[in-house]
C-alpha positions in Angstrom: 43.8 -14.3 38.9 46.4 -13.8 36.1 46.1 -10.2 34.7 44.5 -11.3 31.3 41.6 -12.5 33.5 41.0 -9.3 35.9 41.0 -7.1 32.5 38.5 -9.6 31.4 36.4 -9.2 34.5 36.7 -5.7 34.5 35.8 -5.2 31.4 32.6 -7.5 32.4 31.4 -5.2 34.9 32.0 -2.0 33.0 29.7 -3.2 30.0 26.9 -4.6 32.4 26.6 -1.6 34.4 27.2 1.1 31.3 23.8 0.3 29.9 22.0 0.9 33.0 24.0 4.1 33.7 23.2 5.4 29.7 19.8 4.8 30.4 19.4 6.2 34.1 18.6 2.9 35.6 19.6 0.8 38.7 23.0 1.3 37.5 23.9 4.8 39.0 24.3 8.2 37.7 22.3 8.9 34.9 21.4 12.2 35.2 17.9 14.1 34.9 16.0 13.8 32.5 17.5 10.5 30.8 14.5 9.2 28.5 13.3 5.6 28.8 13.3 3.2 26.1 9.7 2.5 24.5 9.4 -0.4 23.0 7.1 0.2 19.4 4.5 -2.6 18.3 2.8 -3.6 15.8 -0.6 -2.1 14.8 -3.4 -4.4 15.9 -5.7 -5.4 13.5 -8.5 -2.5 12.1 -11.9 -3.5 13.5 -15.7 -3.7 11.9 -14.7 -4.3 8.2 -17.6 -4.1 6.0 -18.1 -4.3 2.6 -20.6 -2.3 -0.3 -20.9 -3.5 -3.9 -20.7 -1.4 -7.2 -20.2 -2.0 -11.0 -17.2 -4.0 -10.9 -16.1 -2.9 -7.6 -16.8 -2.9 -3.6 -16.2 0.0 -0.8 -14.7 -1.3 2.2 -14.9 0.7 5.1 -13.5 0.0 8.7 -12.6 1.8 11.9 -8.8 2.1 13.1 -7.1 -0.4 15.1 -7.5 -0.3 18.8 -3.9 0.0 19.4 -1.5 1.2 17.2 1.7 0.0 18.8 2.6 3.4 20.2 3.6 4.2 16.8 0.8 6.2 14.1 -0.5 4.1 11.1 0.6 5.4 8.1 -1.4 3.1 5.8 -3.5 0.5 5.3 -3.8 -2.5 2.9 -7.0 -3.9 1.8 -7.0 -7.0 -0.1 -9.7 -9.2 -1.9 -10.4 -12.8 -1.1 -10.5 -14.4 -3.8 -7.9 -13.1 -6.4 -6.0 -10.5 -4.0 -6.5 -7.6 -5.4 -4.7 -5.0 -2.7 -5.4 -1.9 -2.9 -3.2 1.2 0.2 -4.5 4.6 1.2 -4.4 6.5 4.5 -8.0 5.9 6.2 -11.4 4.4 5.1 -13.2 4.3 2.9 -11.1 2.3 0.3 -12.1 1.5 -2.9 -11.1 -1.7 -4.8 -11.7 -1.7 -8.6 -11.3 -4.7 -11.3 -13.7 -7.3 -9.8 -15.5 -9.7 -11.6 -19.4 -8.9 -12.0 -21.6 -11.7 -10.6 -18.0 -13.1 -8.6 -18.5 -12.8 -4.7 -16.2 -11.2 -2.4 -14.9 -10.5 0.9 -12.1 -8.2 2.1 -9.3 -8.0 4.5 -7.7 -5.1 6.2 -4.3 -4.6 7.3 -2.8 -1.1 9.5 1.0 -0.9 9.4 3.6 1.8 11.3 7.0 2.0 11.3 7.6 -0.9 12.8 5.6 -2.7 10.4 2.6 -4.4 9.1 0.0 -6.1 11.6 -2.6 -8.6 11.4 -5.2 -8.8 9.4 -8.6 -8.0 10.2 -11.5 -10.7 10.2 -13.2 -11.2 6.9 -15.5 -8.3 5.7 -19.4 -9.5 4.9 -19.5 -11.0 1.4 -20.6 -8.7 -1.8 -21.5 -9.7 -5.0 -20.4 -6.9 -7.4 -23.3 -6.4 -10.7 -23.9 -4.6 -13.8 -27.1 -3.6 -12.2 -25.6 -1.7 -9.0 
């Protein structure tokens, strides 16, 4: 080998068995007490959406996701079908105002942590906001 080529190799070895060695793996050394990498998910989708009608408006409530990702939710999105309306707080019940009286509805629910935002749930029932709720 020409000495450009054992620095190379060298150098090879080092950087394959450095990562294992920060990290207290097969790599030797380590220490105590060397954390492990956890690897952070998305939030799975929240479960049992269901929806209430008002005047002009629907309740949508829903239980937390099974999983989280190994990282809290810090908010959910809820958003009409049709028209979209989203609406973001911290837990249920949510409230989504400006819908059409006599226009039906349904309602998906999104959790998102720091890593980021995950599914969305399954459709809510359909509700039929009134003048007479």
């Amino acid at each position: 080998m020409t000495g450009k080529a054992i620095i190379i190799a060298v150098l090879a070895v080092f950087l394959m068995t450095s990562a294992c060695w920060a990290f207290g793996g097969l790599g030797g050394g380590g220490g105590t007490g060397a954390s492990v990498p956890v690897d952070l998910l998305l939030p799975d989708p929240p479960r049992n959406v269901t929806a209430t009608p008002g005047k002009g408006m629907a309740t949508v409530n829903f239980e937390p996701p099974k999983s989280d990702g190994g990282s809290p939710v810090t908010y959910y999105t809820v958003k009409s079908i049709p028209r979209g309306i989203v609406v973001k707080g911290a837990k249920s019940p949510m409230t989504v105002q400006g819908l059409s009286n006599g226009k039906t509805y349904a309602f998906t629910v999104t959790a998102s942590n720091s890593v980021g935002t995950g599914l969305a749930s399954s459709p809510s029932n359909c509700v039929t906001p009134g003048e007479s709720d």
